[in-house]
N, CA, C and O atoms as a Maestro MAE file, in Angstrom:
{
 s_m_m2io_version
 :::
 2.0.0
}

f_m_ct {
 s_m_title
 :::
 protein
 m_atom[240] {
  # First column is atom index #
  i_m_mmod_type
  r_m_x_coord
  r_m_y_coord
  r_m_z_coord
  i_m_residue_number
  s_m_chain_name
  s_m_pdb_residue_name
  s_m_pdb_atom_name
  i_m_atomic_number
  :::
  1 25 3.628 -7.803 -4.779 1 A "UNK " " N  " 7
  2 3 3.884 -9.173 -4.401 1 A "UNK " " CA " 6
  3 2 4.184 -9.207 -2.905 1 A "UNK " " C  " 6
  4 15 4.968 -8.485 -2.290 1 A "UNK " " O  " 8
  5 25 3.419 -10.171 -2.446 2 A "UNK " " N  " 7
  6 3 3.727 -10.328 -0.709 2 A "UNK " " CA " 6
  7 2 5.161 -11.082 -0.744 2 A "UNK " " C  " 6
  8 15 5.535 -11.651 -1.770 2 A "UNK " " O  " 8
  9 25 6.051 -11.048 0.607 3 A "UNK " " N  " 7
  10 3 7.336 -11.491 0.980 3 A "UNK " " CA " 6
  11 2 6.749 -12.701 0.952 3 A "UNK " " C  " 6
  12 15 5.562 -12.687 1.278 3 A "UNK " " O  " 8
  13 25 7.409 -14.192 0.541 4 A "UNK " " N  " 7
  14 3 6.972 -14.916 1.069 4 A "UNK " " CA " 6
  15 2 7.997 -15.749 1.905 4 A "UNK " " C  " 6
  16 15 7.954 -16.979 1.889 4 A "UNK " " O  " 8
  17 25 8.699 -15.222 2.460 5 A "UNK " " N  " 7
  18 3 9.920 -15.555 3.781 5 A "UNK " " CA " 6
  19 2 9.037 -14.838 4.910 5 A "UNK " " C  " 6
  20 15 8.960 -15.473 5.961 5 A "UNK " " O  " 8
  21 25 8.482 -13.836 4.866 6 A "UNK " " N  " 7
  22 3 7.911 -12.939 6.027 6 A "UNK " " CA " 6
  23 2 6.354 -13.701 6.607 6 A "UNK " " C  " 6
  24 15 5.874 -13.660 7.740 6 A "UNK " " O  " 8
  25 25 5.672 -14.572 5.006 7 A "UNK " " N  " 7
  26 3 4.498 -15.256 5.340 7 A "UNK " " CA " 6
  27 2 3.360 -14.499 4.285 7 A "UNK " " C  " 6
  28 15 2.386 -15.050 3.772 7 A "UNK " " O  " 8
  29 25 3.660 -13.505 4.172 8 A "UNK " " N  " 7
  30 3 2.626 -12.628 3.240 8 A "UNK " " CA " 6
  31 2 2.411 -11.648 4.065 8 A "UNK " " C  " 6
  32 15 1.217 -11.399 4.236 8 A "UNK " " O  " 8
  33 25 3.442 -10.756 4.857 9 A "UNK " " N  " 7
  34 3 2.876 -10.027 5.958 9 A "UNK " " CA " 6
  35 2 3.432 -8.355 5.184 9 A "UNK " " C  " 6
  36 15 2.921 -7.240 5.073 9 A "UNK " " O  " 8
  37 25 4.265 -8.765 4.927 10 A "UNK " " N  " 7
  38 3 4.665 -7.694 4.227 10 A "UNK " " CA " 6
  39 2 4.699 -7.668 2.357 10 A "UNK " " C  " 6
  40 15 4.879 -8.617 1.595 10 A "UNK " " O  " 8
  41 25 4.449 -6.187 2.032 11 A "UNK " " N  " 7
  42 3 4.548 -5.931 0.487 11 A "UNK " " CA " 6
  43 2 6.167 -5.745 0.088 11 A "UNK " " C  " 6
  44 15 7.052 -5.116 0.668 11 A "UNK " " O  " 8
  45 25 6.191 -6.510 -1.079 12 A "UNK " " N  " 7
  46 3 8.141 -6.057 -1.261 12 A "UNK " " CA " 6
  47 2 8.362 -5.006 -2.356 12 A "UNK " " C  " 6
  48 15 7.445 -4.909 -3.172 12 A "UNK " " O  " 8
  49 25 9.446 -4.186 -2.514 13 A "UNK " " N  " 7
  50 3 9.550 -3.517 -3.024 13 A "UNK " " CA " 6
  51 2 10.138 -3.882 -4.407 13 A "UNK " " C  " 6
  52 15 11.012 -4.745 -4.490 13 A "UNK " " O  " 8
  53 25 9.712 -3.293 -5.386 14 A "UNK " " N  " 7
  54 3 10.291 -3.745 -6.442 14 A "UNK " " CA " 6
  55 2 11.729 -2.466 -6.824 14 A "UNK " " C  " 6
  56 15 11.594 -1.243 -6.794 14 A "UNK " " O  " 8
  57 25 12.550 -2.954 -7.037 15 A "UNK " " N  " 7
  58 3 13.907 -2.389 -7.517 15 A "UNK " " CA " 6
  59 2 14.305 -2.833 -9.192 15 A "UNK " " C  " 6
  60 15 14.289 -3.857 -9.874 15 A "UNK " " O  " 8
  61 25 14.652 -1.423 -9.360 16 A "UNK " " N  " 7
  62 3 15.780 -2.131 -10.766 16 A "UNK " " CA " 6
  63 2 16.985 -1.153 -11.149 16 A "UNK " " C  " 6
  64 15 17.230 0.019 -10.865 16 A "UNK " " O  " 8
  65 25 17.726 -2.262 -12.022 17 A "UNK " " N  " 7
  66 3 18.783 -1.560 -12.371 17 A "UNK " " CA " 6
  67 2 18.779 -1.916 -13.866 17 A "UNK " " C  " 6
  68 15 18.421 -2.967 -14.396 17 A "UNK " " O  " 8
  69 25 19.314 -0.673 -14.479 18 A "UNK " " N  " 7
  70 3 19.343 -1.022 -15.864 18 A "UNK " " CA " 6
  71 2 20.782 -0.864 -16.693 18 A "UNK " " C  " 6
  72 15 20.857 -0.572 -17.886 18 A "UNK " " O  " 8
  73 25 21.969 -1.133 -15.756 19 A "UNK " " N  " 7
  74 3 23.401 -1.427 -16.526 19 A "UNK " " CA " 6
  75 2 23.997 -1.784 -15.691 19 A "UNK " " C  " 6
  76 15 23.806 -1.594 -14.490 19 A "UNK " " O  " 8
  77 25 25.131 -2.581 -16.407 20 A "UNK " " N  " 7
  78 3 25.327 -2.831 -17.632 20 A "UNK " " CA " 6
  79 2 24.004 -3.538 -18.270 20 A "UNK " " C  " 6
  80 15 23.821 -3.262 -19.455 20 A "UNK " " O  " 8
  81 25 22.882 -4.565 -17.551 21 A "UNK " " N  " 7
  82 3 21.895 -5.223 -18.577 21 A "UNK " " CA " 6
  83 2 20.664 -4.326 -17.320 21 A "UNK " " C  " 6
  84 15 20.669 -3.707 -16.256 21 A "UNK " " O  " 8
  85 25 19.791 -4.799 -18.334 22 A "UNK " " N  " 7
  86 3 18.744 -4.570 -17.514 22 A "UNK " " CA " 6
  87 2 18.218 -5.401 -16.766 22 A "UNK " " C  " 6
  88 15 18.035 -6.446 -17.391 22 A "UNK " " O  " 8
  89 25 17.704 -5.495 -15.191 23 A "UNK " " N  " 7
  90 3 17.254 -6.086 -14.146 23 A "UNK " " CA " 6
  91 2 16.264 -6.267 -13.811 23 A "UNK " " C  " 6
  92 15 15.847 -6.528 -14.940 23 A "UNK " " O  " 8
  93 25 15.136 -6.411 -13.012 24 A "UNK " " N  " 7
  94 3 14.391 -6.137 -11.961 24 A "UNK " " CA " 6
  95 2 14.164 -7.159 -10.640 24 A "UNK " " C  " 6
  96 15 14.348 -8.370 -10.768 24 A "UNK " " O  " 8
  97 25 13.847 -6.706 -9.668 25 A "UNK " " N  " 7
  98 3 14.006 -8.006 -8.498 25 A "UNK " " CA " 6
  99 2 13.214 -7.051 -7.512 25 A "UNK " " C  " 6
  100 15 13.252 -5.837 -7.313 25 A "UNK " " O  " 8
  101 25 12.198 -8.502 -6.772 26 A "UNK " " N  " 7
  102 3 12.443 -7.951 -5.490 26 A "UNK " " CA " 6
  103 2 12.364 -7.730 -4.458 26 A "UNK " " C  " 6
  104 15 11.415 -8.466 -4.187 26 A "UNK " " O  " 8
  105 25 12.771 -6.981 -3.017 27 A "UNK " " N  " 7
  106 3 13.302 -6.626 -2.171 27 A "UNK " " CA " 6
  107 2 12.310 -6.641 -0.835 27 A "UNK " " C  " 6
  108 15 11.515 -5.701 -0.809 27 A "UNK " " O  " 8
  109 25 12.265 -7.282 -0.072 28 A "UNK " " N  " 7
  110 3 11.209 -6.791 1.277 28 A "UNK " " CA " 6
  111 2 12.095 -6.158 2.353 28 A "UNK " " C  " 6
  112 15 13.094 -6.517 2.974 28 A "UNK " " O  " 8
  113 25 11.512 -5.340 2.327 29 A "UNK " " N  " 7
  114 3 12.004 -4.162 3.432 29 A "UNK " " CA " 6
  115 2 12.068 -4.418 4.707 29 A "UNK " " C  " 6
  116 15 12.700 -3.707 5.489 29 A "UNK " " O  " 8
  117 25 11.248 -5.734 5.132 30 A "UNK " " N  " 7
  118 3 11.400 -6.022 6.500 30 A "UNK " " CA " 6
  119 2 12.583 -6.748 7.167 30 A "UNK " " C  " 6
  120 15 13.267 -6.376 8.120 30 A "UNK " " O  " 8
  121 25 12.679 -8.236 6.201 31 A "UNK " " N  " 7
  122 3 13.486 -9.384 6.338 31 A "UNK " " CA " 6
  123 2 14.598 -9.697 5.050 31 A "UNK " " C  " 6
  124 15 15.117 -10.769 4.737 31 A "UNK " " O  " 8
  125 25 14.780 -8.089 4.325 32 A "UNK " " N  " 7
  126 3 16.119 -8.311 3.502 32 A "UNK " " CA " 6
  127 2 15.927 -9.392 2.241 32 A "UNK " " C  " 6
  128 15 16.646 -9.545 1.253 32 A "UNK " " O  " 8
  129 25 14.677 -10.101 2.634 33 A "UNK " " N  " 7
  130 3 14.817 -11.254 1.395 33 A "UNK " " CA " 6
  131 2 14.811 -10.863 -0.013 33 A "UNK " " C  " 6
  132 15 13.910 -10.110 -0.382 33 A "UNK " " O  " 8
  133 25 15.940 -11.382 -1.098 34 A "UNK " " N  " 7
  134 3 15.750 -10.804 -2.544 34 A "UNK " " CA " 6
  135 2 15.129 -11.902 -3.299 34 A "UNK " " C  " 6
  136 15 15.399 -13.095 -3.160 34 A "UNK " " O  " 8
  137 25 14.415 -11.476 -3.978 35 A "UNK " " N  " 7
  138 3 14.062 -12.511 -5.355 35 A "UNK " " CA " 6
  139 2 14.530 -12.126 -6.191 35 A "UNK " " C  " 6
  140 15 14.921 -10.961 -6.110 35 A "UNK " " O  " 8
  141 25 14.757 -12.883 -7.467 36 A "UNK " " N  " 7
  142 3 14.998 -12.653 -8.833 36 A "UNK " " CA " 6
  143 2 14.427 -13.735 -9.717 36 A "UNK " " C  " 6
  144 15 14.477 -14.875 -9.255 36 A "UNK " " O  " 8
  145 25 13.786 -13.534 -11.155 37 A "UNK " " N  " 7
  146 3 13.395 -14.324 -11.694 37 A "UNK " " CA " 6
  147 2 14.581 -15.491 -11.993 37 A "UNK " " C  " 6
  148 15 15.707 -15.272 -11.547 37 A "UNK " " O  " 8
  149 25 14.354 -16.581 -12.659 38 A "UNK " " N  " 7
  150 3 15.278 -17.579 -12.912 38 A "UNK " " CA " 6
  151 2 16.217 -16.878 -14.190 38 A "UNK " " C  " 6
  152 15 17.438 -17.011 -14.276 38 A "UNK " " O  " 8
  153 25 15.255 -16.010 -15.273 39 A "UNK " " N  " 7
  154 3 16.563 -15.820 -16.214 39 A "UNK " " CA " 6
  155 2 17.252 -13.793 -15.878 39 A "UNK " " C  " 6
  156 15 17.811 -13.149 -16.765 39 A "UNK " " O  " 8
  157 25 17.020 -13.324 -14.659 40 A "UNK " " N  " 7
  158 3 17.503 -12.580 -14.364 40 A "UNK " " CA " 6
  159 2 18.621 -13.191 -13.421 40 A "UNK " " C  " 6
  160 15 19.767 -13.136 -13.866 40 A "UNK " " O  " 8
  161 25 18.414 -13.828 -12.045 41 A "UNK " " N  " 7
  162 3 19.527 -14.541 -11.770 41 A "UNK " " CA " 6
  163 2 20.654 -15.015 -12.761 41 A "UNK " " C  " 6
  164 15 21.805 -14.913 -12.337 41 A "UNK " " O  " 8
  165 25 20.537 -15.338 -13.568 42 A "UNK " " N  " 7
  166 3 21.595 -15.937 -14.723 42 A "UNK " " CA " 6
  167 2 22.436 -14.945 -15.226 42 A "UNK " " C  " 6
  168 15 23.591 -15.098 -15.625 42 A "UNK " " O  " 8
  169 25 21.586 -13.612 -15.168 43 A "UNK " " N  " 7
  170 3 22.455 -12.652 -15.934 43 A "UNK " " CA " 6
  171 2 23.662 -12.024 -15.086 43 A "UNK " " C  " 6
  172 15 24.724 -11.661 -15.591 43 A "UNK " " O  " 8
  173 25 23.243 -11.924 -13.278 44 A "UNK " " N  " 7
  174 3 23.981 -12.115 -12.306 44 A "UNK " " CA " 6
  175 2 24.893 -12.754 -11.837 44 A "UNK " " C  " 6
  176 15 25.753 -12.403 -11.030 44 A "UNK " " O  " 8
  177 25 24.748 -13.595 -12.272 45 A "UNK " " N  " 7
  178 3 25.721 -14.860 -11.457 45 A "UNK " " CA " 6
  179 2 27.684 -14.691 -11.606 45 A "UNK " " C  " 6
  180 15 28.632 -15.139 -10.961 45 A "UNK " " O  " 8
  181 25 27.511 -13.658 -13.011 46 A "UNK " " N  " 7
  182 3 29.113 -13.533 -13.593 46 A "UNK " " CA " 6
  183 2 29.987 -12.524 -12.403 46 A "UNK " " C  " 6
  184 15 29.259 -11.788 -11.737 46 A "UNK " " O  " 8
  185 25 31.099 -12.479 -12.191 47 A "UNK " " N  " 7
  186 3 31.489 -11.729 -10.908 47 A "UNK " " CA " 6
  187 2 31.622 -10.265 -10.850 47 A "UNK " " C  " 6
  188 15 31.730 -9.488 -9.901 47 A "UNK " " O  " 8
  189 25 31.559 -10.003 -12.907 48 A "UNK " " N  " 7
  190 3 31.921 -8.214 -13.022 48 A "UNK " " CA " 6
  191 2 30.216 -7.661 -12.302 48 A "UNK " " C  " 6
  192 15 30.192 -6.603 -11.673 48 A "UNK " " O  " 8
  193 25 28.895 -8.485 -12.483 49 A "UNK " " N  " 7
  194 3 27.829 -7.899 -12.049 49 A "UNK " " CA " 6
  195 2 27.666 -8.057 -10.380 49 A "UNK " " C  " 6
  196 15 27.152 -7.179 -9.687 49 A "UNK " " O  " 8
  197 25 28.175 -9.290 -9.868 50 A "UNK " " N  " 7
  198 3 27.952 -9.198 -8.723 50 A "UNK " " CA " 6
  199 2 27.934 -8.266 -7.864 50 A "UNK " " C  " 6
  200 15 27.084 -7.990 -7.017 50 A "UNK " " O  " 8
  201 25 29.094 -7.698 -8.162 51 A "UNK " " N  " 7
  202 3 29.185 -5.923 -6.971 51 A "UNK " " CA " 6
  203 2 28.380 -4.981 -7.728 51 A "UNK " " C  " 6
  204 15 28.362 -3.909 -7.123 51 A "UNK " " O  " 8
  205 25 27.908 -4.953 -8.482 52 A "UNK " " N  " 7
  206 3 27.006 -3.984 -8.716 52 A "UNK " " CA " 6
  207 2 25.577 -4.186 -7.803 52 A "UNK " " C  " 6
  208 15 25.067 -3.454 -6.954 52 A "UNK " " O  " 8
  209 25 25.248 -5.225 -8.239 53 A "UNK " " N  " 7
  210 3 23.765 -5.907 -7.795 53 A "UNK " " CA " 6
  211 2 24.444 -6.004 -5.935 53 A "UNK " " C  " 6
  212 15 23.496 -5.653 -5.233 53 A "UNK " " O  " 8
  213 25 24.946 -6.142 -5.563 54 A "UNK " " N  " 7
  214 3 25.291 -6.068 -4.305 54 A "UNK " " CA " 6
  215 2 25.129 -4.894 -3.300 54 A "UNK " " C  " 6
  216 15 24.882 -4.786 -2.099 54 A "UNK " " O  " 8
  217 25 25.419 -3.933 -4.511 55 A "UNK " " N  " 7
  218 3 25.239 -2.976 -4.013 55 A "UNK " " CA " 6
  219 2 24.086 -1.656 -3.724 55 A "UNK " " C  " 6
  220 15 24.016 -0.556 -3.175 55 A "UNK " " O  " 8
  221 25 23.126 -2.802 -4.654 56 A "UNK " " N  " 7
  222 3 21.862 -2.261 -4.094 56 A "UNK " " CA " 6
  223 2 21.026 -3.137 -3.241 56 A "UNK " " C  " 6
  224 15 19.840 -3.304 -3.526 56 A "UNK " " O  " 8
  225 25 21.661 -3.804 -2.033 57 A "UNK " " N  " 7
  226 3 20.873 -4.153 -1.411 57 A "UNK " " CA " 6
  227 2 21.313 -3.503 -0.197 57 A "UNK " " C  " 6
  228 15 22.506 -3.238 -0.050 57 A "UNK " " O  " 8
  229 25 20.254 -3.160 0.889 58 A "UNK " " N  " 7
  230 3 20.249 -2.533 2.272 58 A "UNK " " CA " 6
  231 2 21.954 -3.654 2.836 58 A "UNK " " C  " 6
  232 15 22.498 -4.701 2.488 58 A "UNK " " O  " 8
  233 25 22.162 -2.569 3.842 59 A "UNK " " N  " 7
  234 3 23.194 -3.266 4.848 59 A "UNK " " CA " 6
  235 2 22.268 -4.352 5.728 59 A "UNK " " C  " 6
  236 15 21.074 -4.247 6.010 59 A "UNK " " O  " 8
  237 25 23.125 -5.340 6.043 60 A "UNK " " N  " 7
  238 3 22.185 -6.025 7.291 60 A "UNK " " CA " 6
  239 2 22.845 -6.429 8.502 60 A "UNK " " C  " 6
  240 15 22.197 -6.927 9.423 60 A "UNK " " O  " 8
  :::
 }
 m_bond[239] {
  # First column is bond index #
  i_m_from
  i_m_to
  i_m_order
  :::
  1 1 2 1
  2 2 3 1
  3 3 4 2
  4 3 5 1
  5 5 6 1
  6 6 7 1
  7 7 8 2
  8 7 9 1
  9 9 10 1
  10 10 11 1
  11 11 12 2
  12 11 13 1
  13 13 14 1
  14 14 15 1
  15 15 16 2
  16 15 17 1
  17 17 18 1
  18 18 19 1
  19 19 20 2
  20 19 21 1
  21 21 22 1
  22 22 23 1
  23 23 24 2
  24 23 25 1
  25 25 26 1
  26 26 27 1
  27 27 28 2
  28 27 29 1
  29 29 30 1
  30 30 31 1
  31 31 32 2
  32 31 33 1
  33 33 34 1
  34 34 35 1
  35 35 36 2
  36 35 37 1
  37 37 38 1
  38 38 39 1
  39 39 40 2
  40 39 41 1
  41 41 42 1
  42 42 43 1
  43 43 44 2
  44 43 45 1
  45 45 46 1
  46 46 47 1
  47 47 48 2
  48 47 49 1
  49 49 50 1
  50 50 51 1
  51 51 52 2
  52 51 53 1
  53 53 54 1
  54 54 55 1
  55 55 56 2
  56 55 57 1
  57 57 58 1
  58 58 59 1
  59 59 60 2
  60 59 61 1
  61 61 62 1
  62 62 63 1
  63 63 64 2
  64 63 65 1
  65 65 66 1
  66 66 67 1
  67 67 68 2
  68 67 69 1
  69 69 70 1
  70 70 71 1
  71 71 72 2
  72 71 73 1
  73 73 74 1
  74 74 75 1
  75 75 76 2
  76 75 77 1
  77 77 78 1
  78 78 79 1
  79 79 80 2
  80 79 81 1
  81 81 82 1
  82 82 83 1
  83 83 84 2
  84 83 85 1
  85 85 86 1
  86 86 87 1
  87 87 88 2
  88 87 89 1
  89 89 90 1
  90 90 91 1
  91 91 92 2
  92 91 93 1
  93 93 94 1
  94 94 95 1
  95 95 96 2
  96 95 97 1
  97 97 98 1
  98 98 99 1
  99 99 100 2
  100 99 101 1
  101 101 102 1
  102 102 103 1
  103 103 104 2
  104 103 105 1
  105 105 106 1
  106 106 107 1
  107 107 108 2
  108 107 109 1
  109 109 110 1
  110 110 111 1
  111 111 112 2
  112 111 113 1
  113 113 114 1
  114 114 115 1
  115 115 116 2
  116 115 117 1
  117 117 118 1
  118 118 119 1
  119 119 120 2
  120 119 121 1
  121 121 122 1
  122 122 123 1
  123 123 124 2
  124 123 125 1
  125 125 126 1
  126 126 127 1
  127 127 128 2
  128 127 129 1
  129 129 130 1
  130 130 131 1
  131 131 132 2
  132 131 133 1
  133 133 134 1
  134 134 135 1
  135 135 136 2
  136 135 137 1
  137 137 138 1
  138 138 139 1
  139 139 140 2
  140 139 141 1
  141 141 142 1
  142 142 143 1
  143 143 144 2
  144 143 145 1
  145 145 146 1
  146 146 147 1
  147 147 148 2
  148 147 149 1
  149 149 150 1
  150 150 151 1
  151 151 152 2
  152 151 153 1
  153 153 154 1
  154 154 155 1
  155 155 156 2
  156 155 157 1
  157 157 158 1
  158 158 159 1
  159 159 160 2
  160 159 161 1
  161 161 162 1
  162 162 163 1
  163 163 164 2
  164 163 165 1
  165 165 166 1
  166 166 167 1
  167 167 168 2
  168 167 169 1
  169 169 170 1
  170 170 171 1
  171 171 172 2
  172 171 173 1
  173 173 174 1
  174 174 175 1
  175 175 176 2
  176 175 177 1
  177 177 178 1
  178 178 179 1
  179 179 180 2
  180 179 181 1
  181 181 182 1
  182 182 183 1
  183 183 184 2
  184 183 185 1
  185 185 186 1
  186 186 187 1
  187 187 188 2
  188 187 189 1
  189 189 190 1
  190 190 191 1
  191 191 192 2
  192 191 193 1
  193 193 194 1
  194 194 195 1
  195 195 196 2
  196 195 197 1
  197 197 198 1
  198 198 199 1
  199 199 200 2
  200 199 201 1
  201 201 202 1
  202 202 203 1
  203 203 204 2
  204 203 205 1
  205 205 206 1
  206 206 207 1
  207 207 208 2
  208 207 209 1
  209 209 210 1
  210 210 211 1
  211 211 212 2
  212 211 213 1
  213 213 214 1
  214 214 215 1
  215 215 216 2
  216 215 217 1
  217 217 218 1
  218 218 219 1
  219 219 220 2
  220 219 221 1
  221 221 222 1
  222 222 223 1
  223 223 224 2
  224 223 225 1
  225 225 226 1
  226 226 227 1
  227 227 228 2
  228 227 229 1
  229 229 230 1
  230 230 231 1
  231 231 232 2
  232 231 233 1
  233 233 234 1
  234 234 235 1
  235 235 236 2
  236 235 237 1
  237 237 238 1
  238 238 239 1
  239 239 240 2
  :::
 }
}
């Protein structure tokens, strides 16, 4: 899948995590932007997952 914050210039990386639920999202390596589907976001949103999922994204 092309970034589409970058324009389609770059390919994004796909990431996952699989606990506590299983995930996938994802990631462009250039401009940091994350996606997530609409019912993966949902599974995120609670605060015990937040630092997990946080913590796989690059520093910026």
């Amino acid at each position: 899948m092309q970034c589409p914050k970058c324009y389609g210039d770059m390919i994004m990386d796909q990431r996952s995590l699989d606990e506590p639920v299983k995930i996938r999202f994802e990631l462009c390596i250039a401009c940091h932007a994350t996606f997530l589907d609409a019912g993966e976001f949902r599974q995120y949103m609670s605060d015990e997952y937040h630092y997990q999922f946080r913590a796989l994204l690059p520093e910026i």
